[in-house]
C-alpha positions in Angstrom: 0.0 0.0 0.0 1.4 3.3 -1.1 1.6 6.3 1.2 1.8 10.0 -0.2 4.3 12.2 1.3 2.8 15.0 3.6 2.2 18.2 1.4 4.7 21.2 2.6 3.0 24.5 3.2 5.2 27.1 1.6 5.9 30.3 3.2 4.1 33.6 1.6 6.6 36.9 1.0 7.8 39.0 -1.9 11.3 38.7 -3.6 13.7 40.9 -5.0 15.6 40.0 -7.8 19.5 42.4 -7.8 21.1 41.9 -10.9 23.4 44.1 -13.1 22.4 42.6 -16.5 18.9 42.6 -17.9 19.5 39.2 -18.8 20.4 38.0 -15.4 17.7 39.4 -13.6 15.1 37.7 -16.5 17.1 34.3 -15.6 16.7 35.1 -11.6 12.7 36.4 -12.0 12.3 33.0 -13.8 13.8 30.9 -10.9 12.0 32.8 -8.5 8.4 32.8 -9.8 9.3 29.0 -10.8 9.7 28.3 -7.1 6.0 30.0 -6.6 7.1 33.9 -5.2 6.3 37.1 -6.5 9.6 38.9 -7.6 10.4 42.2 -8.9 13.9 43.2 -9.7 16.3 45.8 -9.8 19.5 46.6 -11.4 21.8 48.2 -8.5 22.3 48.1 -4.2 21.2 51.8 -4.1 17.9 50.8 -5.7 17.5 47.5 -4.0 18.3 49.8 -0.8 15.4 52.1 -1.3 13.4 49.3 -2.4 13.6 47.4 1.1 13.5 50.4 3.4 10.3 51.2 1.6 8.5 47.8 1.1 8.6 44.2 3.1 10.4 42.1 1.7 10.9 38.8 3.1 14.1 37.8 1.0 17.0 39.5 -1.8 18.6 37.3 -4.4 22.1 39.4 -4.9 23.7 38.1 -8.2 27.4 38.4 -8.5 27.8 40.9 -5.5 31.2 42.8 -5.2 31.8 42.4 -2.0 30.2 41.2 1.2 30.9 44.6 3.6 28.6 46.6 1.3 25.8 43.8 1.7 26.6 44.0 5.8 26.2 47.5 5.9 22.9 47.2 4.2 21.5 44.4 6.2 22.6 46.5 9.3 20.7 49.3 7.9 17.7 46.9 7.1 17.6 45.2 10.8 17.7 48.7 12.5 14.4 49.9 10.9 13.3 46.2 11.8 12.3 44.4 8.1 12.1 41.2 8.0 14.7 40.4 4.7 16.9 37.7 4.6 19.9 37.9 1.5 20.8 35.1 -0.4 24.1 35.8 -2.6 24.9 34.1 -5.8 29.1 34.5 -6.4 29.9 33.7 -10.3 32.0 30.7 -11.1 35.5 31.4 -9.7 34.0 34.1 -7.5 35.4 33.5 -3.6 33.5 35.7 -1.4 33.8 36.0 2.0 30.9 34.5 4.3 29.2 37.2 6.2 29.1 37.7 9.4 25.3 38.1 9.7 23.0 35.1 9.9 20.6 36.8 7.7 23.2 36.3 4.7 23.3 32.8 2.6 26.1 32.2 0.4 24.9 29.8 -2.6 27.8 28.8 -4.7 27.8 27.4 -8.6 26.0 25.3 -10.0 22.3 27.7 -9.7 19.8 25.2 -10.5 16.5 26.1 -10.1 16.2 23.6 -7.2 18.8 24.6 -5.2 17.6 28.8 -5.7 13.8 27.0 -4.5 15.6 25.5 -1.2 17.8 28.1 -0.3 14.4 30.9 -1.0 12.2 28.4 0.9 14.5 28.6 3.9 15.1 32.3 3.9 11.4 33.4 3.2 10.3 31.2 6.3 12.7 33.0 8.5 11.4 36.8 7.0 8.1 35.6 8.2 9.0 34.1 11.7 10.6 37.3 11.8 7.7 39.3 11.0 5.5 37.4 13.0 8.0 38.3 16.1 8.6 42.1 15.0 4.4 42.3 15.0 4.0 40.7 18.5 7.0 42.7 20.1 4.9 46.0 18.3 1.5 44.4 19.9 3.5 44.2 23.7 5.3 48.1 23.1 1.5 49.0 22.6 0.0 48.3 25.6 3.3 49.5 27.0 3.5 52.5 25.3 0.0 53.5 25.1 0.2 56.7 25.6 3.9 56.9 23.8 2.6 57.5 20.5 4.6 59.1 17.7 7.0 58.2 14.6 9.5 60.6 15.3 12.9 60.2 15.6 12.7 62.0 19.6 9.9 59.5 19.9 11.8 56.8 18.7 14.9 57.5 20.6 12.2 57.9 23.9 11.2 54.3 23.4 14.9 53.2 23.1 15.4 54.8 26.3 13.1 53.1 27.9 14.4 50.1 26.9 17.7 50.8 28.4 16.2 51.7 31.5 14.1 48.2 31.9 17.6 46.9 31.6 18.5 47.9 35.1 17.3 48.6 38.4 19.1 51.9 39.0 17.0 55.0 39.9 16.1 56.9 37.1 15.1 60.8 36.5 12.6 62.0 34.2 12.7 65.7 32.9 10.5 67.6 30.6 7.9 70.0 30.6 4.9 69.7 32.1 2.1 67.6 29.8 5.1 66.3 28.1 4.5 62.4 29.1 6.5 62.3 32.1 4.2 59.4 34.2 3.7 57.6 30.6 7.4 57.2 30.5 7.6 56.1 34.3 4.6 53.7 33.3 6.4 52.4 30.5 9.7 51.6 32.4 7.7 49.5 35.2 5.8 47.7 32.7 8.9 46.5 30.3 10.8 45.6 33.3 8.7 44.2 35.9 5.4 43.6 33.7 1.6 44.7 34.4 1.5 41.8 37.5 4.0 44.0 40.2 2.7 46.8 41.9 3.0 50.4 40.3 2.6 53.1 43.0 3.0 56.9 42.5 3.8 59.9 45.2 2.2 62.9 43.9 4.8 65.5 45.8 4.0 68.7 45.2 -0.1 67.1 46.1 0.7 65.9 50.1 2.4 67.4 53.2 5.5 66.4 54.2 4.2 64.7 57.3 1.6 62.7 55.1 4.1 61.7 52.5 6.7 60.4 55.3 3.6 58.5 56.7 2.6 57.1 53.4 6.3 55.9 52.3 7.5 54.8 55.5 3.9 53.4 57.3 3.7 52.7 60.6 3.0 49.5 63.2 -0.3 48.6 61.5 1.0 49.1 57.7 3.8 48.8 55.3 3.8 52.0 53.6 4.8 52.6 50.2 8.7 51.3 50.0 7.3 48.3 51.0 4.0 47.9 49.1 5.8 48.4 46.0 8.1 45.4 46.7 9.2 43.8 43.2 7.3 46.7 41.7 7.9 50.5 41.2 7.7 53.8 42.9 7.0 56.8 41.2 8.2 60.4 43.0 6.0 62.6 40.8 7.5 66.5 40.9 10.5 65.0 43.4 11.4 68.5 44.0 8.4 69.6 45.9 9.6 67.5 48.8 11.3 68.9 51.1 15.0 68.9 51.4 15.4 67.0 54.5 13.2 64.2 52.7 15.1 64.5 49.5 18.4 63.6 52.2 16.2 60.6 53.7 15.1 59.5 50.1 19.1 59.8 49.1 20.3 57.8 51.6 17.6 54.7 51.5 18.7 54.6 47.7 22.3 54.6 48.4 22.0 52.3 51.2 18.8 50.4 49.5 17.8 50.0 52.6 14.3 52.3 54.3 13.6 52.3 58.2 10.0 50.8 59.3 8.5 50.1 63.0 12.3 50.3 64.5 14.1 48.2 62.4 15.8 48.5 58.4 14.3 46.3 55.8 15.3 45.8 52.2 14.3 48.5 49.3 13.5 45.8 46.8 11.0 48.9 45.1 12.5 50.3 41.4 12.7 54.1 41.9 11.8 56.7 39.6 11.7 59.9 39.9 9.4 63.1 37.5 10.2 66.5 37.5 9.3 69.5 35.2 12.3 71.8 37.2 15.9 72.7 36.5 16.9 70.6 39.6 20.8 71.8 38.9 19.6 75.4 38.9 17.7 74.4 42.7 20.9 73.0 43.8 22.9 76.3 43.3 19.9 77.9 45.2 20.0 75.4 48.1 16.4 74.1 46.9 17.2 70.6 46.0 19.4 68.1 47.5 23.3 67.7 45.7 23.1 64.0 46.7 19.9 63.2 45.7 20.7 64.6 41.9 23.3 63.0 41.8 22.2 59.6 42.9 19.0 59.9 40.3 20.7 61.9 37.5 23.5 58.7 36.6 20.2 57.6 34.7 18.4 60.4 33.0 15.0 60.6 30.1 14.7 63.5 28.4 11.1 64.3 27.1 11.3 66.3 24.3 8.4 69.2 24.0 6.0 68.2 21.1 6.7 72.0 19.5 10.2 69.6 18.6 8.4 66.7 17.4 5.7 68.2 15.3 5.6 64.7 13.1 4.1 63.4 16.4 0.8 65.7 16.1 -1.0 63.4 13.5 -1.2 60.6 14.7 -1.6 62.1 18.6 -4.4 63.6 17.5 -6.1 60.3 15.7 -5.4 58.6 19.3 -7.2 61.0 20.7 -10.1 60.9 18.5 -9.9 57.4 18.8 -10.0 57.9 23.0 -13.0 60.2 23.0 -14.8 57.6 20.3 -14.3 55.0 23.0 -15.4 57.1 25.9 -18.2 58.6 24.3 -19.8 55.7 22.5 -19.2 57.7 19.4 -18.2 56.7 15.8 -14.8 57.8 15.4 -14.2 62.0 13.8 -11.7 63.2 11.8 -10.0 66.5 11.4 -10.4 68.6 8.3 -7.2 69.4 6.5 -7.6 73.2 7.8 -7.8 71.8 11.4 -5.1 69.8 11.3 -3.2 72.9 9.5 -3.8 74.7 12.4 -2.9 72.3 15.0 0.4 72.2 13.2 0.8 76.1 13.7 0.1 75.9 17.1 3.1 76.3 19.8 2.1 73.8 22.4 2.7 75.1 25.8 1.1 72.3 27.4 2.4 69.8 25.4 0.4 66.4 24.4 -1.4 67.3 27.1 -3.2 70.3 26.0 -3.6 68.6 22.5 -5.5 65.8 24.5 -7.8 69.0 26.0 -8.4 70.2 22.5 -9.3 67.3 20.8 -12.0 66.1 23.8 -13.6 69.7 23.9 -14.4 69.5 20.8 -15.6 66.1 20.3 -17.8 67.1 23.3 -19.4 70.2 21.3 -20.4 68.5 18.3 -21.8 65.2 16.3 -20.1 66.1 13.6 -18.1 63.5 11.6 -15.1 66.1 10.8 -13.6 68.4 13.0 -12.8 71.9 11.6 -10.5 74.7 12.1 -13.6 76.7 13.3 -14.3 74.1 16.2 -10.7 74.1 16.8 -9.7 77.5 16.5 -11.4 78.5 20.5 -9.2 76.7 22.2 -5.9 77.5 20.8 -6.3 81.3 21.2 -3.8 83.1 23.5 -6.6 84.8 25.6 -4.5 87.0 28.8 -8.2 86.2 30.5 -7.8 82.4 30.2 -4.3 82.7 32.0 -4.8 81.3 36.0 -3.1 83.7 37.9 -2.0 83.4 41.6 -3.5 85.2 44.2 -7.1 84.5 42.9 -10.0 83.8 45.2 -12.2 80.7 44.2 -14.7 83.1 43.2 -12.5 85.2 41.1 -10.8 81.9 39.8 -14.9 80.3 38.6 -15.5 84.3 37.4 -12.9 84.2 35.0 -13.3 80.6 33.5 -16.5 81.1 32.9 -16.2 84.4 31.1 -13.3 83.4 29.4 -15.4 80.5 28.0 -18.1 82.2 27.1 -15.9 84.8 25.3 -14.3 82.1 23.4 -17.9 80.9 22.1 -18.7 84.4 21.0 -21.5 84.4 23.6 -23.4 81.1 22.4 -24.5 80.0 26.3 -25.6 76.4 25.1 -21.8 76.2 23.6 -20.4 78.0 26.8 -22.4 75.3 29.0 -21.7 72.5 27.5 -17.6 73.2 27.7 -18.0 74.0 31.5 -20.2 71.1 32.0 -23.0 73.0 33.3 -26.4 73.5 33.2 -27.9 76.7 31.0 -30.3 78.0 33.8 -26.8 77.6 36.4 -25.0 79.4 33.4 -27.1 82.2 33.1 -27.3 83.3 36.6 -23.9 83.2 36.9 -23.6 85.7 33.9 -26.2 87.2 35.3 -24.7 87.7 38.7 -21.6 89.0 36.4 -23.5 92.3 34.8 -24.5 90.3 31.5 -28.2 91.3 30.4 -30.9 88.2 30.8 -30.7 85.5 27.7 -32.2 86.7 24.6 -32.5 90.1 25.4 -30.4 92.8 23.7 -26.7 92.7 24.4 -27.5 89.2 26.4 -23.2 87.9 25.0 -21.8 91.3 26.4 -21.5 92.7 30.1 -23.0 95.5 31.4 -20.9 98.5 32.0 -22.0 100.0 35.6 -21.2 103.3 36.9 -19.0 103.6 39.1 
């Protein structure tokens, strides 16, 4: 009784065919599309460069290369922006060529017979596509990671790789930029790559608590652990570390250095990652004896730099989608879009407040309207430099309500269902307030402009 062999499922990917001769690349697009693979060729590494840094390719047929170090350098260049393609080199008779060092190279020596190019392409498309498969999944994991990372610029890109570097270790680490910038995303994105969603992620919000609360909360007391301990295997966040005070920034310096923190009479083991947020020039406190020397020094060895997003304008995009794509969520909504003039003027914009304030934008204005595109004339509003919208200290809550509201309200051009809706309001609670102000009752005459009372 006759058996039939198991059929072979053959991997799926496109091929490149890099030939100098018109002829030679026919012979190779024959071979390849014999051995059941798209192809397309070209006739020189700079175009076969371009090709795969544009395209996936899963593997490169080389005919004849000169040398191997120019086909190293390329591969290096192909692995950094992570494609999947695998060479396969073809020396002519007589040719000695070097074997790479790169396991993504094959060397395939004389005779070329059709069934040896369909072994050697069989081999090196499987391993493009177990690479792609790993490349997507890695890109799945970063995403829940880096959630709210998002970005294709190179600072973004460098931020992730930073973040890598830092999961590699269990040093302290400082993160600086401005505020809105992403500094507890990055924090978030540390604990997770290195100690995973299961350990504990805690956060001291410093500039938020008194210094007697925050010692009881890190430290804890006979009846509980506090938050060195509770974060055990896990990570502790110092949100603003330079709104503590400087004899805790000492305390905080010295149970780093001697990873050790007092509780209930007795010194047990920091086994909590540290990592510390701040939006100040903590060099520029130190020369004003308003941050502790040893403290920077023990968390600067290990530094993140946010960059503002006025730096990274590529970013803005695709922010802005993942916000649109947030509020969608939240609101039960289908997902909007901005106009081209919106997103014109989002790219004009300077930023201040960072991904932050974009985030603000972009869910005020899905909260104003149904409408399945966003334009410049809903966005516009928000983005205006208004000296009325600025908080400034010394303001009573009253004054503080006064001056949101009117600044609101201002910003709608007097529309009070508009002006409501942003605040989150009622229109009845609305108009008295306006009323209270010196505007005239709704509807009347001069009802979006205040009163002018004598004096």
């Amino acid at each position: 009784m006759s058996s039939t062999p198991p059929a072979t499922i053959r991997p799926h990917g496109k091929v490149v065919a890099c030939a100098k001769s018109e002829a030679s690349r026919q012979h190779l697009e024959l071979a390849i599309r014999r051995a059941g693979y798209d192809c397309v060729s070209v006739g020189s590494l700079q175009e076969l460069r371009v090709l795969l840094l544009s395209d996936i390719i899963a593997a490169a047929v080389i005919d004849e290369p000169e040398s191997t170090a120019d086909i190293e350098v390329l591969d290096a260049e192909v692995r950094r922006a992570e494609k999947p393609t695998q060479f396969i080199l073809l020396p002519s008779i007589g040719q000695r060529i070097t074997p790479p060092r790169s396991a993504s190279c094959d060397v395939l020596d004389p005779p070329l017979t059709p069934e040896r190019i369909g072994r050697a392409l069989f081999s090196c498309v499987a391993r493009a596509q177990l690479i792609t498969e790993n490349i997507q999944l890695r890109q799945k994991l970063e995403g829940r990671m880096f959630d709210g990372l998002v970005g294709i610029s190179e600072g973004t890109r460098e931020l992730r790789s930073q973040i890598h570097a830092a999961a590699d270790h269990e040093q302290p680490v400082l993160v600086c930029g401005e505020p809105g910038s992403g500094k507890s995303e990055v924090a978030r994105a540390i604990h997770l790559t290195r100690s995973g969603p299961g350990q504990p992620l805690l956060t001291i919000r410093c500039s938020l608590l008194t210094s007697s609360v925050i010692e009881r909360e890190l430290l804890g007391d006979a009846t509980s652990e506090g938050r060195f301990g509770a974060a055990a295997a896990g990570t502790l966040v110092f949100e603003e570390i330079e709104a503590l005070t400087i004899t805790q920034q000492h305390q905080l310096a010295e149970i780093i250095l001697n990873n050790a923190f007092p509780h209930a009479g007795s010194f047990i083991p920091l086994q909590a990652r540290i990592i510390a947020t701040t939006s100040a020039n903590l060099r520029e406190l130190c020369m004003q004896d308003k941050f502790s020397s040893q403290l920077l020094r023990v968390l600067e060895r290990q530094t993140i730099t946010i960059k503002p997003l006025r730096q990274r304008m590529e970013d803005l995009p695709v922010l802005a989608e993942h916000f649109l794509q947030q509020c969608s969520v939240r609101e039960g909504q289908p997902i909007r879009q901005l106009s081209d003039e919106a997103l014109a003027r989002l790219l004009t914009y300077g930023w201040p407040g960072n991904a932050r304030e974009l985030e603000n934008v972009i869910a005020r204005c899905c909260s104003l309207t149904n409408a399945p595109v966003i334009d410049g004339t809903e966005i516009e509003p928000w983005l205006e430099q208004n000296d009325e919208s600025t908080e400034l200290p010394g303001l009573t809550l009253r004054e503080m309500e006064r001056k949101l509201i009117e600044a609101t309200f201002n910003r709608f051009g007097g529309n009070r269902e508009l002006t409501a809706k942003a605040l989150r309001i009622g229109i009845r609670t609305l108009s008295g307030k306006l009323r209270e102000y010196g505007y005239p009752p709704r509807g009347g005459p001069g009802s979006n402009r205040r009163e002018e009372r004598a004096a």
